[in-house]
C-alpha positions in Angstrom: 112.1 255.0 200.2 109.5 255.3 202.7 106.6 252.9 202.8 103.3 253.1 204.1 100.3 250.6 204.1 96.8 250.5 203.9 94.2 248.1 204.5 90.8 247.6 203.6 88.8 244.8 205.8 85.5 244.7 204.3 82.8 242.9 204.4 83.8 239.9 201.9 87.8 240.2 202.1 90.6 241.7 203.8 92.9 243.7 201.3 96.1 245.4 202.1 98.4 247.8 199.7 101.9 249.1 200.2 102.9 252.0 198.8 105.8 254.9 198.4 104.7 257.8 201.1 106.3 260.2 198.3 104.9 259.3 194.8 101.7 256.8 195.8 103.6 254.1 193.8 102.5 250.8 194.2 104.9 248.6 195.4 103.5 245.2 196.6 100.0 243.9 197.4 97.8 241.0 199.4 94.5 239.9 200.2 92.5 237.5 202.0 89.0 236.3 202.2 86.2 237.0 205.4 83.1 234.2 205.8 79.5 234.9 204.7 77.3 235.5 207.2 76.0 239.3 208.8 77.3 238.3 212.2 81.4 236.9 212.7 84.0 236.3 215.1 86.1 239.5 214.9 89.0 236.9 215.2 88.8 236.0 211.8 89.3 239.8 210.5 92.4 239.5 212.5 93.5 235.7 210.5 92.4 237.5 207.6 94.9 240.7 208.0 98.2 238.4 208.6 97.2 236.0 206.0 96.8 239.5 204.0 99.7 240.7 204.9 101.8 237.8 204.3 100.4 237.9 200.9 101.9 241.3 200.6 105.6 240.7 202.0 105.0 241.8 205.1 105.6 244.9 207.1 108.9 245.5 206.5 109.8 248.7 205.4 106.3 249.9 206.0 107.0 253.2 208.1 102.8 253.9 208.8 100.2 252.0 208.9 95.7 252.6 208.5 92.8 250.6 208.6 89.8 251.0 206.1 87.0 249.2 207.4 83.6 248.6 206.8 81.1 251.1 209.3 78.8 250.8 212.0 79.6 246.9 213.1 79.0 246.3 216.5 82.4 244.5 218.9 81.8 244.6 222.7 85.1 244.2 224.7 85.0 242.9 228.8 87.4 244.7 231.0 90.1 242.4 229.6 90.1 243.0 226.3 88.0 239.7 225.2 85.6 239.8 222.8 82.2 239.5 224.4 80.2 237.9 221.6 80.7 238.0 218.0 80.4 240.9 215.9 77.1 242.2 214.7 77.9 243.8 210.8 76.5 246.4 209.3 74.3 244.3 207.4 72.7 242.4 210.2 69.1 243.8 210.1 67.7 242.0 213.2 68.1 245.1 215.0 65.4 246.9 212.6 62.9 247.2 215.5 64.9 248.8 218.0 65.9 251.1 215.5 62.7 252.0 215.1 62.0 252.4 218.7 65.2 254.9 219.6 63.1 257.2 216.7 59.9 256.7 218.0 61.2 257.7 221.7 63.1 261.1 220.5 61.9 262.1 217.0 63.8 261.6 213.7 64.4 266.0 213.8 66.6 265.6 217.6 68.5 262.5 216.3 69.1 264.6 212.8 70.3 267.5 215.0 72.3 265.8 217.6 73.8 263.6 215.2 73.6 264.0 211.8 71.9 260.4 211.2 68.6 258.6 212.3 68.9 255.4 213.4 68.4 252.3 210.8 69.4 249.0 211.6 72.6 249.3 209.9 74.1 251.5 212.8 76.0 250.8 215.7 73.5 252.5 218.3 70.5 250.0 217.4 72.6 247.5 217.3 73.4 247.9 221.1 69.5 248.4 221.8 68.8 245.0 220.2 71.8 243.8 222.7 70.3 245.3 225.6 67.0 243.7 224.5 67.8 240.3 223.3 71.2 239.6 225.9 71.3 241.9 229.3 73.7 239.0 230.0 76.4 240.1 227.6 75.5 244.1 228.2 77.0 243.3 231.9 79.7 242.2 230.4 80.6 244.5 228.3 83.5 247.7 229.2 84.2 249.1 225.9 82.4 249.2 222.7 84.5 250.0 219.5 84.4 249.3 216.0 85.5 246.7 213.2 88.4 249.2 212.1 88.7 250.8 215.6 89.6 246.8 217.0 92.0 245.9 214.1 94.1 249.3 214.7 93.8 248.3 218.1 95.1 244.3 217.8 98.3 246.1 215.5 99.1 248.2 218.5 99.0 245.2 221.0 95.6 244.3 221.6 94.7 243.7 225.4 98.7 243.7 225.8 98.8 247.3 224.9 99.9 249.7 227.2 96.5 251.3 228.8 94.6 248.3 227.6 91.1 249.3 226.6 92.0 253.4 227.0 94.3 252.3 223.9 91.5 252.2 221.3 91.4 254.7 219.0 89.0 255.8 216.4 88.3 258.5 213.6 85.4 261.3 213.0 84.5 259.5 209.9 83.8 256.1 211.5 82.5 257.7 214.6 80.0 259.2 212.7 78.2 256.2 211.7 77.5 254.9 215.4 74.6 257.0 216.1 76.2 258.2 219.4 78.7 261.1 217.9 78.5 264.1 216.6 81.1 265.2 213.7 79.8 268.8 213.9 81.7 269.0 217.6 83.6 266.0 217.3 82.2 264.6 220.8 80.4 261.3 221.5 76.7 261.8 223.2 77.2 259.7 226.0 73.3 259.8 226.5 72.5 258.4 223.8 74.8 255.6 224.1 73.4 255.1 227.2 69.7 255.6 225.7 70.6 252.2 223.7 72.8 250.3 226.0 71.5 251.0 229.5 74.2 252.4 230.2 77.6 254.2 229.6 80.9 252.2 228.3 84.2 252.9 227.2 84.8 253.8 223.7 87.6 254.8 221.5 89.6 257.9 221.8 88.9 260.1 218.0 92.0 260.7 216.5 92.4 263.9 214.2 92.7 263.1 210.1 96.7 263.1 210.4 97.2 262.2 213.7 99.2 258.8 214.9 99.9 256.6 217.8 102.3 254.0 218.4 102.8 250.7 217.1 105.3 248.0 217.7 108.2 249.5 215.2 105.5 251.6 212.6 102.9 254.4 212.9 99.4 253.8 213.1 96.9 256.1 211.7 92.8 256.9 212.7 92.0 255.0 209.9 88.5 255.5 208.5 84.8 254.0 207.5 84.8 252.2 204.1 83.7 255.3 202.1 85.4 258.1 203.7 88.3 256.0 202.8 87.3 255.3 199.6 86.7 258.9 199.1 90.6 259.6 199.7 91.6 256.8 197.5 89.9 258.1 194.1 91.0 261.6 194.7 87.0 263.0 193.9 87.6 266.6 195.1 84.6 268.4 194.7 82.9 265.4 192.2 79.6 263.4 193.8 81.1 260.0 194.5 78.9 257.2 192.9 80.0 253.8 193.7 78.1 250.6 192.2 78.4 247.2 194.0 76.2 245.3 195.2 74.4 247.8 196.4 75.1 252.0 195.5 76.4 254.6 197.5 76.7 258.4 196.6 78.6 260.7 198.6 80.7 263.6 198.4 82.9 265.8 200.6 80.8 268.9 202.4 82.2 271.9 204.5 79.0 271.1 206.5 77.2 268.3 208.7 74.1 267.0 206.7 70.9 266.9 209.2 68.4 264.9 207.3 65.3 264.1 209.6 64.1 262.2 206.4 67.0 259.8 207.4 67.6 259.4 203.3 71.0 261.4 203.5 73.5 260.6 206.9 75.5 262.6 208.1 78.6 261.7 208.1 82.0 262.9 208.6 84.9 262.4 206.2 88.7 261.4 206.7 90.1 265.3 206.0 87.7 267.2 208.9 85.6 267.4 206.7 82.0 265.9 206.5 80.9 263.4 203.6 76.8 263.2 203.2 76.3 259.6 202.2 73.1 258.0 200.7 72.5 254.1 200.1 70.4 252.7 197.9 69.9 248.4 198.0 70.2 248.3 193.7 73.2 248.7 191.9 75.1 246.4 190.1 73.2 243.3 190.6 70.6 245.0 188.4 72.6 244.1 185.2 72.9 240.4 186.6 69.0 240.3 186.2 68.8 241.5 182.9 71.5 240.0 181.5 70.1 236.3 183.0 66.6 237.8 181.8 67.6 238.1 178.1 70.0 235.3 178.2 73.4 237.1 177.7 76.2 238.0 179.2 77.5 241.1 181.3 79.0 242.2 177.8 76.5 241.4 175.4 74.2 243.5 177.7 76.4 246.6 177.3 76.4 246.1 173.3 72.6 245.4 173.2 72.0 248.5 175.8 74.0 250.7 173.4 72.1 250.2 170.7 68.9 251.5 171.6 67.7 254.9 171.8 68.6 257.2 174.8 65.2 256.7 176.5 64.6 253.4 175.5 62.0 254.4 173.2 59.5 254.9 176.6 60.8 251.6 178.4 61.0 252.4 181.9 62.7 250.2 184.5 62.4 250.8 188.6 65.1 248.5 189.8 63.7 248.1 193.1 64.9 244.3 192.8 65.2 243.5 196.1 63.1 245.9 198.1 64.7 249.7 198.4 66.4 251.6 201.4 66.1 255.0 199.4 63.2 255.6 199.4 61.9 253.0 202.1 60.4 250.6 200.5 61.9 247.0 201.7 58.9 245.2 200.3 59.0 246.8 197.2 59.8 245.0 194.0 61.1 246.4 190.5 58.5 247.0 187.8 58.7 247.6 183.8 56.2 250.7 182.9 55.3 252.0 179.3 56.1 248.9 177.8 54.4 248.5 174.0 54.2 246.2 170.9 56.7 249.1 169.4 59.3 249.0 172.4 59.2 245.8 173.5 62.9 245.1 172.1 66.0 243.2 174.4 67.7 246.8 173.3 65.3 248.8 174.6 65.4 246.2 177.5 69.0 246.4 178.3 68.8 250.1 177.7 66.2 250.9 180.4 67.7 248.5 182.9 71.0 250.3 182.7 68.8 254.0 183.0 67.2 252.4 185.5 69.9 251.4 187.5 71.2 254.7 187.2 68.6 256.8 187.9 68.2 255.3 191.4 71.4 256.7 192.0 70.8 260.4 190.7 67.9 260.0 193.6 71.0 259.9 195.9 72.6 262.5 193.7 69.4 264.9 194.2 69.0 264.2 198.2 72.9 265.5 198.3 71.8 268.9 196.2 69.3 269.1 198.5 71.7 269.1 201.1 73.4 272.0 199.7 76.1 269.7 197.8 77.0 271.3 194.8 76.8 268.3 191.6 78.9 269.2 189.2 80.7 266.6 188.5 80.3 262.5 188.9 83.3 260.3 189.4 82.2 256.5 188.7 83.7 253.9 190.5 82.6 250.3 191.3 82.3 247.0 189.5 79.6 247.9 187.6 81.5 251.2 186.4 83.0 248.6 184.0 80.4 248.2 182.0 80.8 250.6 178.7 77.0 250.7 178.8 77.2 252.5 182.4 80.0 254.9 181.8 78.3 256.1 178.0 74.7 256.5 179.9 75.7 257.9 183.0 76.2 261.4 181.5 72.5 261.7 180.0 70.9 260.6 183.2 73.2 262.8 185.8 73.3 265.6 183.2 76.9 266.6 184.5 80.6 265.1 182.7 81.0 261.5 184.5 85.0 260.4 185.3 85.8 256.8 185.8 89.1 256.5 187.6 91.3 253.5 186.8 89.8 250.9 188.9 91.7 250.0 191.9 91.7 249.4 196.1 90.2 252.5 197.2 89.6 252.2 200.4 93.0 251.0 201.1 94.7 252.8 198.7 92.9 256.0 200.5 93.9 254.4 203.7 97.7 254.2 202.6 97.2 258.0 201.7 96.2 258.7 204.9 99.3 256.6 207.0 101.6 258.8 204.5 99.5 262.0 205.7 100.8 261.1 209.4 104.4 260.3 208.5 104.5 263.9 206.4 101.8 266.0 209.2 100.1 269.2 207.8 96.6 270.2 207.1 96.0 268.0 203.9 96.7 264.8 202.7 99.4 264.3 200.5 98.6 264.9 196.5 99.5 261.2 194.6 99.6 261.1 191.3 97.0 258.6 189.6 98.1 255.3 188.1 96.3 256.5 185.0 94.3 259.4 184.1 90.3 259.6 184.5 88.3 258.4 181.6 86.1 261.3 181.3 82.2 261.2 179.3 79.9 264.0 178.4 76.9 264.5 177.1 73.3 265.8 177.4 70.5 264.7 179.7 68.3 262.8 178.0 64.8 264.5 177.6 62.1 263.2 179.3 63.9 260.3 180.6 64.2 261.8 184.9 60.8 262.7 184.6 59.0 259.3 183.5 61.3 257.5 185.6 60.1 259.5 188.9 56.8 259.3 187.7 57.0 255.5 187.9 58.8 255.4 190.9 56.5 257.7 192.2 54.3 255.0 191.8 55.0 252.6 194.9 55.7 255.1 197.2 51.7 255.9 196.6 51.1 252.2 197.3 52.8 251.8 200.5 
């Protein structure tokens, strides 16, 4: 039996899965845990991956291996393979005002159309503005720029030991696309804008194909992938809008063309098949049912039950989850509201109710940018912690109005990380088709009347105060 592994090294954790190359079978897993912080040593993803894999039995066995990782962090390499300073994550937002700058400087339409993205301070290119602002001293330093997942493929190969030391790194389109220096459309970096950031040109990552492999010491290695484009390979979406509710919310889906959004709300991005995978994030997801549930004194599942009891619509009650500020739209300063609130409403079901709506009507804002991309939204697949919710999966249907499927929940990113190492063991022009551990939960039902329509109206409402 063939193996094949997958890791996902996100922000919070390192998790890897093993798995049969044939059947997608599960056969042993491990994890380990990452610091806090928005800025780390990339050192400790590296502890984090052997304790990881230790957890999971090891390699042995394990024919192919590919990295999941989280996008757009920022690793500087001198011409020895060091690490020049520690990693800037994608969460890091002290590079806002450069980002700002590289727009003002071209124009949010020639970033769109050389990219697919405009700059935000999540991506790798104002990152390595605010480096060549804030520390020339490290920018002389630095040879090669790569990223989280690029440097962990590249520390399994060898690390500076490798053959070709820094013309070893490798990367893939999906990844690459969330730099703000590549563009998926051609599958070529733009060395000037690289260079627009930095000062200057450096060495970066070769881009692998979906299925292609290099060499590591006894297994395959894959390209890998960015968190989502992963993610979308793990659940097996197809032609469904991808909805994932964390922390904070992503909606996505797989394109046969490169989103060029000068509004910067929809990026992008390419996907892990040659493909492309529009993304749009929004800051409030699942943390929006922490809030209510501390607000009316209950728990995650007392929330669902109370939520389920009210009226679709909430009788009127209309929640704008923008808890803590919003990245779509762009409003960081903004804060949620309750509107059309009444002696006759004013229940903790209607409550519950309208924080759930809420919550997911922020997303079918994402939902709607990707139809207005030319995404087709037929279909939603719910994954995420907050997919666990009964409340969530029963509503989602009558605020999408399209069937919602919940997958079994699981490690998507690795386990579409694992799909892809089988891809290069078994070559061809798609991934391999697994079988799921379980079959989608699916839910149906009509849009609620009126319920879109007050809740844009009341969105609607702090745009016009900015």
């Amino acid at each position: 039996m063939a193996l094949v592994l997958g890791v996902d090294s996100s922000t919070q954790s390192c998790k890897v899965v093993v798995r049969d190359a044939e059947s997608g079978e599960l056969v042993r897993s491990g994890r380990a845990s990452h610091p806090d912080g928005t800025e780390i040593a990339p050192a400790q993803w590296w502890t984090a991956l052997q304790t990881a894999l230790a957890d999971a039995g090891g390699l042995d066995g394990v024919e192919a291996v590919s990295v999941g990782g989280q996008q757009h962090g920022m690793v500087c390499l001198d011409e020895r393979g060091e690490v020049v300073r520690p990693a800037l994550l994608w969460n890091d937002t002290r590079s806002a005002r450069a980002a700002a700058d590289l727009v003002d400087e071209l124009g949010a339409d020639r970033w769109a159309e050389l990219t697919g993205v405009v700059p935000v301070a999540s991506f790798t290119v104002s990152k390595l503005r605010w480096l060549a602002q804030n520390e020339p001293g490290n920018v002389d330093r630095t040879a090669a720029v790569c990223l989280p997942h690029d440097w962990l493929t590249w520390k399994l190969r060898g690390g500076a030991g490798t053959d070709g030391g820094l013309d070893a790194l490798v990367t893939d389109r999906s990844d690459a696309s969330g730099t703000g220096y590549f563009d998926g459309s051609t599958g070529d970096y733009r060395p000037e804008l690289l260079s627009r950031a930095l000062g200057r040109e450096v060495a970066l990552p070769r881009v692998l194909g979906p299925a292609e492999s290099v060499d590591g010491p006894g297994f395959r290695l894959g390209a890998g992938a960015g968190d989502n484009a992963a993610a979308g390979l793990g659940v097996g979406a197809g032609d469904d809008v991808v909805v994932s509710l964390g922390t904070s919310g992503t909606v996505f889906a797989r394109a046969e063309r490169q989103a060029r959004d000068a509004s910067g709300i929809v990026a992008g991005f390419s996907d892990a098949t040659g493909a492309f995978l529009p993304l749009v994030c929004t800051l409030n997801a699942a943390r929006v049912l922490d809030a209510a549930a501390r607000l009316l004194g209950v728990d995650l599942d007392e929330l669902s039950r109370l939520a389920l009891a009210a009226k679709p619509g909430a009788d009127g009650l209309t929640v704008v989850p923008y808890l803590e500020g919003e990245r779509t739209p762009n409003l960081p300063d903004a804060t949620g509201a309750v509107h059309g609130m009444s002696l006759a409403n004013a229940t903790r079901e209607n409550l519950a109710r309208a924080a759930v709506e809420g919550m997911l009507c922020g997303q079918r804002v994402g939902a709607d940018a990707l139809a207005g991309q030319g995404v087709s939204v037929t279909g939603v697949r719910l994954v995420g912690g907050a997919a666990g919710s009964e409340a969530v999966r029963t509503i989602a249907p009558s605020v999408f109005g399209v069937p919602v499927t919940v997958p079994e929940p699981g490690e998507y990113v690795a386990d579409g990380a694992a799909r892809q190492a089988a891809w290069t063991l078994r070559g061809g022009d798609t991934p391999p088709e697994w079988s799921p551990s379980g079959a989608p939960a699916r839910f149906d039902g009509d849009e609620t009347p009126g319920l879109w329509d007050r809740y844009r109206e009341a969105a609607d409402l702090h745009l016009s105060r900015r």
